[in-house]
C-alpha positions as CSV (number, residue, x, y, z in Angstrom):
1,X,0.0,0.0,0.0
2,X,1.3,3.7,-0.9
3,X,2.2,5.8,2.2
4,X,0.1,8.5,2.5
5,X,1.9,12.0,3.9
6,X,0.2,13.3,6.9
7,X,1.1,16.2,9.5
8,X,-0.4,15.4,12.6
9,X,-2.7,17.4,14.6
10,X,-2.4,19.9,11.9
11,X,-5.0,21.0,8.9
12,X,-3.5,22.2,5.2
13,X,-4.9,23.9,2.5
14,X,-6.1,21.7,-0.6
15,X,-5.3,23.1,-3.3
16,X,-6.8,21.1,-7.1
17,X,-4.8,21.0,-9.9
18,X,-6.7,22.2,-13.4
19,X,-7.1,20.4,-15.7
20,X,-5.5,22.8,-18.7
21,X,-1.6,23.1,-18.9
22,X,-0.3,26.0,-20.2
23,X,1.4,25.3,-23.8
24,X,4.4,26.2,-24.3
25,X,4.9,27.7,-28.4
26,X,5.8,24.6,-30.4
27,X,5.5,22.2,-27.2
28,X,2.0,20.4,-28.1
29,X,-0.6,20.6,-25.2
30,X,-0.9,18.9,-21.9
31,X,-3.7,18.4,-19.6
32,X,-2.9,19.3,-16.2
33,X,-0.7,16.8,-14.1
34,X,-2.9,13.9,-15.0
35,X,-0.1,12.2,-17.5
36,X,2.2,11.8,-14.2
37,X,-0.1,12.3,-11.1
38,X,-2.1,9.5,-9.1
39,X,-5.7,9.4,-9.8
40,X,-7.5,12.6,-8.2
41,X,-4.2,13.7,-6.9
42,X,-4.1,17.7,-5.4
43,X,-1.6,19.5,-4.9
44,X,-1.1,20.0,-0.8
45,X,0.2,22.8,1.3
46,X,2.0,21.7,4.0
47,X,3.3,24.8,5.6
48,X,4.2,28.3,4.7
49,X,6.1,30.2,7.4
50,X,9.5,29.7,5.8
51,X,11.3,32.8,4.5
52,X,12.6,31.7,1.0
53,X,12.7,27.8,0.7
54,X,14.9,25.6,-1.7
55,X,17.2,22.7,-2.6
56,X,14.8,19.5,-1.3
57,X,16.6,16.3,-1.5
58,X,15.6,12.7,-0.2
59,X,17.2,10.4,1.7
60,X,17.0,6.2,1.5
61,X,14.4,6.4,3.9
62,X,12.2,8.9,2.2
63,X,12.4,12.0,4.7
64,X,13.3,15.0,2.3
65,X,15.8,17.7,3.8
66,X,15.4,20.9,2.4
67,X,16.5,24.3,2.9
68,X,15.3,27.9,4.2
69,X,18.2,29.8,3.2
70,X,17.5,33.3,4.8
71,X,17.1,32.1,8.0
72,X,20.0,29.2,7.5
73,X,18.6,26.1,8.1
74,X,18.2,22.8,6.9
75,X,14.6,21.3,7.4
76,X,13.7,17.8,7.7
77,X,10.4,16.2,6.4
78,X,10.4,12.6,7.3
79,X,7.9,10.0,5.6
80,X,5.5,10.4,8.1
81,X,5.0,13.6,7.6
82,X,7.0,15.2,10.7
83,X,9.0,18.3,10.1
84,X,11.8,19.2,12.7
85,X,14.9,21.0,12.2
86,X,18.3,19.5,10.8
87,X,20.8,21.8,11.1
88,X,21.2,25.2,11.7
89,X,23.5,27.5,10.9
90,X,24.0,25.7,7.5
91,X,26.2,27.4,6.1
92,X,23.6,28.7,4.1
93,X,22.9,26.0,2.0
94,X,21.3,26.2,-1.1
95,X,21.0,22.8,-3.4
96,X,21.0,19.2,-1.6
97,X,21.1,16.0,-2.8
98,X,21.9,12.9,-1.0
99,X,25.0,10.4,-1.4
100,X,24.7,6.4,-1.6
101,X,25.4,6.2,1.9
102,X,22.9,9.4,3.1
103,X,25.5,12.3,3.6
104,X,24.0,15.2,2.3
105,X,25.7,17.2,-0.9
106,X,25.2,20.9,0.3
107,X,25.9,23.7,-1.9
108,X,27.3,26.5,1.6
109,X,26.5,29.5,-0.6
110,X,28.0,31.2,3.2
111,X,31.5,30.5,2.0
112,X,30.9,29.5,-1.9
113,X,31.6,26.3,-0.8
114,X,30.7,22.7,-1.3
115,X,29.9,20.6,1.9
116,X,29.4,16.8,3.0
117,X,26.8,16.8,6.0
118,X,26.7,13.4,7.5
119,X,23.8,12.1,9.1
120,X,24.9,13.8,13.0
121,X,24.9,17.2,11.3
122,X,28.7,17.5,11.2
123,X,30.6,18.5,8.0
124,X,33.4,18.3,5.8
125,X,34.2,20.7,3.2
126,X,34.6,19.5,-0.4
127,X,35.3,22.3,-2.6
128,X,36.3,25.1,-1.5
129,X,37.6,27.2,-4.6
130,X,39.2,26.3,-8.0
131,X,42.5,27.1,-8.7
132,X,42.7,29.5,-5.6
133,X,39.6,31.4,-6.2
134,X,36.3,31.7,-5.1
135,X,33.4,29.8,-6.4
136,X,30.8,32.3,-7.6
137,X,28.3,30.3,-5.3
138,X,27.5,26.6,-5.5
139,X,23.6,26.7,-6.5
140,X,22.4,23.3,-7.1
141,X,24.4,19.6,-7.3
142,X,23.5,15.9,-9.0
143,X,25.7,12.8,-8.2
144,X,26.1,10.2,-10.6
145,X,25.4,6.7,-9.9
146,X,27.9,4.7,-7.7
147,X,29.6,2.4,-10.2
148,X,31.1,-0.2,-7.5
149,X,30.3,0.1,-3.8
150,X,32.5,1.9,-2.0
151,X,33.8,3.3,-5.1
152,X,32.5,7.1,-4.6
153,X,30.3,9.4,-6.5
154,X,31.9,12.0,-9.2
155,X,29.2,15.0,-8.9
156,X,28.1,17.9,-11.1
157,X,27.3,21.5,-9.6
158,X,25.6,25.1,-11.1
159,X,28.1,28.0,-10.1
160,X,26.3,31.2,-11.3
161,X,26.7,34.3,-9.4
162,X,23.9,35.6,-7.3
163,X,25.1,38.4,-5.1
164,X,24.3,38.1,-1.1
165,X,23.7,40.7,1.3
166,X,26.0,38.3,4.0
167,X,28.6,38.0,1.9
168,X,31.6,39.3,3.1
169,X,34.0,39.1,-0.2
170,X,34.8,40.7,-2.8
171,X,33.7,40.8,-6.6
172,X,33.3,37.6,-9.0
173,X,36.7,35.4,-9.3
174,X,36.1,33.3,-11.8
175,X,36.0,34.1,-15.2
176,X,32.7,32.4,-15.7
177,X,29.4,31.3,-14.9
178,X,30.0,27.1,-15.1
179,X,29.3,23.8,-14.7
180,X,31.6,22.2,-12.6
181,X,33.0,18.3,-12.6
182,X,34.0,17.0,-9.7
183,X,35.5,14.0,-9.4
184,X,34.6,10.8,-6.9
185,X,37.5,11.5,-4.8
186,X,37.2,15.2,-4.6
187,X,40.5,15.8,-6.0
188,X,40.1,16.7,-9.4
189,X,37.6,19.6,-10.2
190,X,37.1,21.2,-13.9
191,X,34.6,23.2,-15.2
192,X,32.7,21.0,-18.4
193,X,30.3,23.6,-19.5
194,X,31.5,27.0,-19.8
195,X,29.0,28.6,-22.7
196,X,25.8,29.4,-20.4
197,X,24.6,32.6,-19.5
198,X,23.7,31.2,-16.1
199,X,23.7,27.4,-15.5
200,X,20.9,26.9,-12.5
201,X,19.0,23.9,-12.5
202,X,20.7,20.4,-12.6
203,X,19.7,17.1,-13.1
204,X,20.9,13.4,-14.9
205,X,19.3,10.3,-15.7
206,X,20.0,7.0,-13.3
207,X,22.1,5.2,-15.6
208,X,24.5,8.2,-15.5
209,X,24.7,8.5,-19.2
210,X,22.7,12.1,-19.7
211,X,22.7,14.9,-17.8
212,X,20.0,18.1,-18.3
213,X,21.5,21.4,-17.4
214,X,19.3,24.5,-17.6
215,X,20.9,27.8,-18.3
216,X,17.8,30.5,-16.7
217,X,19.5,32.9,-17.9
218,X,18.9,32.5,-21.5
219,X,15.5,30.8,-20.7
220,X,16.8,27.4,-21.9
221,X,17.6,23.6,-21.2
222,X,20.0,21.1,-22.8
223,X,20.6,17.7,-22.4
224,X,24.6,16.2,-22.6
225,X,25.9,12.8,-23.2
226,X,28.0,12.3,-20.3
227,X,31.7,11.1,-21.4
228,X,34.0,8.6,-19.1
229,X,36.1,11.4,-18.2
230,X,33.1,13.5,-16.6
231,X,33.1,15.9,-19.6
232,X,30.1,16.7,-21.6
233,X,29.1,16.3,-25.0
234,X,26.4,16.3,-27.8
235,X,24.8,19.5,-26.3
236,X,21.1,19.5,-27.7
237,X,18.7,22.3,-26.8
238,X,16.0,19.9,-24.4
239,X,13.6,23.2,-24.2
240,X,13.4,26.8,-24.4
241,X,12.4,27.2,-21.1
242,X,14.8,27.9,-17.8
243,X,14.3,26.2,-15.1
244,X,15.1,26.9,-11.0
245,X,15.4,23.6,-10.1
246,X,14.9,20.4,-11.9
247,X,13.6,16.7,-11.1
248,X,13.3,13.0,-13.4
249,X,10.6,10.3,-13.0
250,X,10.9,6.4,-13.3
251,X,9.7,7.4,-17.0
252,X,12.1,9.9,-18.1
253,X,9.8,12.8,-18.0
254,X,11.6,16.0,-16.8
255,X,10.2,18.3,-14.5
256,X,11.6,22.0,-14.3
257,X,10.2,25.1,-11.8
258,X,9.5,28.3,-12.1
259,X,6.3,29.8,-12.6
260,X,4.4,26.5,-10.9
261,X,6.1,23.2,-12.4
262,X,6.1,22.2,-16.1
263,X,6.5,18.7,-17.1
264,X,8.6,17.7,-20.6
265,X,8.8,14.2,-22.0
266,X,12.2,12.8,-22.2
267,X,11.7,14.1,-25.9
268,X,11.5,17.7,-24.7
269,X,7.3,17.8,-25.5
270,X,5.8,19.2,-22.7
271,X,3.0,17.0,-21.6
272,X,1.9,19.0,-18.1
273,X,1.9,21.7,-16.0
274,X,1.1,22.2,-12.0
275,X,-0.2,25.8,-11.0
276,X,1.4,26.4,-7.5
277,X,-0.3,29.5,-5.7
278,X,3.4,31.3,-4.9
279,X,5.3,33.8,-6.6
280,X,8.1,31.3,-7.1
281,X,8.5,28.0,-7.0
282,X,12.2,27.1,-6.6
283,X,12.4,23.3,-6.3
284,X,11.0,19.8,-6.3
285,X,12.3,15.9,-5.9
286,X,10.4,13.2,-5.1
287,X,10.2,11.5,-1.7
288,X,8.1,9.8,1.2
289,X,9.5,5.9,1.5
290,X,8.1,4.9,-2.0
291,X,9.0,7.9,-4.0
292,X,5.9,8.1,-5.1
293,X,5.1,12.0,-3.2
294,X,6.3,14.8,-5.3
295,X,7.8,17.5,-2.9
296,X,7.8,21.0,-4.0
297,X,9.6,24.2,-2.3
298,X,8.0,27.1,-3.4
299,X,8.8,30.7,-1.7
300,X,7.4,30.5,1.5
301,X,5.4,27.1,1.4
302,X,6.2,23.7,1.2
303,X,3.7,21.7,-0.9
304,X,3.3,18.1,-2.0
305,X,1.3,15.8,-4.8
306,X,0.6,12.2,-5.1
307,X,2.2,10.6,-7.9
308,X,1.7,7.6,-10.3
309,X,5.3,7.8,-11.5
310,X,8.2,7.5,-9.2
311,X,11.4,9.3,-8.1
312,X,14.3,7.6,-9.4
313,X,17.4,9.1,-6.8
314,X,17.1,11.6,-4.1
315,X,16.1,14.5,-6.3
């Protein structure tokens, strides 16, 4: 039986979803979530007192982490529907996404660094610069599939620059806004994508052998073939359509945020869209111990959606 997400003691606005998409030129139509979404699905608000919320990753268990970066802390909304704080400060972590063995990839936009959180809440750093400068600001992160256990996980990030009131350096470092490489052991970092305007969203398939970057600041997404050495190739445009953060189902479909959430096919033909009632909505993943819930950070609300398709990693 599918786990249902509840929050004790505690009553949430229920919001429909409509049955029109909005069509994007050239894209074909769509009819709502109803391609993807369980059978008489709506879209759920599970709280909205957050400041600004982002980055939600799940974990093997299903509990999604995700973060409130104003106020520096990491959230955690466990299967049941519980939500209790994870760490704070944060380093003001932006993206997440979770490790084979449930260490938490943080992008410390604090620092412009990369982090590993372990499941106490300590951390190590990762990257903390390339060739002795400053990151712009580590925005969101995927992690390819473990090829042998034990063996590590090379890892992509988004480094555009988006200038923060706490920051305490100076101007941009690098000469870029890029997509870094980073490789399983952490020792070897290169930039493999160096012709965006401003790479933000992230995301690859499971088998590791595609990965979709979208560039928001030229309103587009590509897909790569991913090479044995980490570097990218074959760029194809995906969609003309930028995305904040970026999720994949069990059946390729992409799903990209924004204005709501807008659902492509793995052909790029966008086949649905999810109104969210917020004037952003930043991220999504799928969790709850079946990954069947989809989990959507949105401004100052958390919201979630039953699903007929399924997560297929911990975004």
């Amino acid at each position: 039986m599918v786990k249902l997400w509840v929050l004790a003691a505690t009553a949430f606005a229920c919001v429909r979803i409509g049955v029109g998409a909005t069509t994007e030129p050239g894209r074909g139509g769509g009819d709502g979530a109803a391609a993807v979404a369980a059978p008489g699905a709506a879209l759920e608000k599970r709280e909205g007192t957050f400041s600004f919320t982002e980055g939600p990753a799940c974990d093997s268990k299903g509990n999604v982490f995700f973060t409130d970066q104003p106020n520096d802390v990491i959230y955690k909304f466990d299967a049941a529907g519980k939500l209790s704080v994870f760490l704070k400060p944060c380093g003001r972590s932006n993206g997440l996404c979770f490790d084979a063995h449930d260490n938490l990839i943080a992008c410390a936009d604090e620092m412009n660094q990369l982090w590993s959180i372990a499941p106490d809440g300590s951390h190590r750093v990762l990257v903390k610069d390339f060739w002795g400068k400053l990151l712009n600001g580590p925005n969101d992160v995927w992690l390819m599939p473990e090829l042998a256990p034990g063996a590590g996980q090379a890892m992509y990030i988004t480094d555009p620059l988006y200038k923060r009131d706490y920051w305490k350096r100076g101007g941009m470092e690098q000469p870029g806004e890029y997509v870094y490489w980073v490789s399983a052991d952490g020792k070897t970092v290169k930039p493999v994508a160096r012709d965006l305007k401003r790479p933000n969203g992230i995301i690859g398939t499971p088998d590791g052998k595609t990965l979709y970057v979208s560039d928001i600041g030229d309103k587009k997404t590509y897909s790569y073939s991913i090479q044995p050495d980490g570097t990218l190739a074959e760029r194809k445009l995906f969609c003309t359509m930028g995305s904040d953060g970026m999720t994949i189902d069990s059946e390729g479909n992409v799903y990209l945020t924004g204005k709501g959430v807008t659902i492509f096919s793995a052909g790029g033909e966008q086949i649905g869209h999810i109104d969210v009632p917020e004037k952003w909505t930043g991220n999504i993943c799928f969790g709850g111990a079946d990954r069947d819930v989809l989990f959507i950070t949105a401004s100052t609300g958390i919201y979630t959606m039953r699903m007929r398709v399924h997560g297929v990693g911990s975004q």
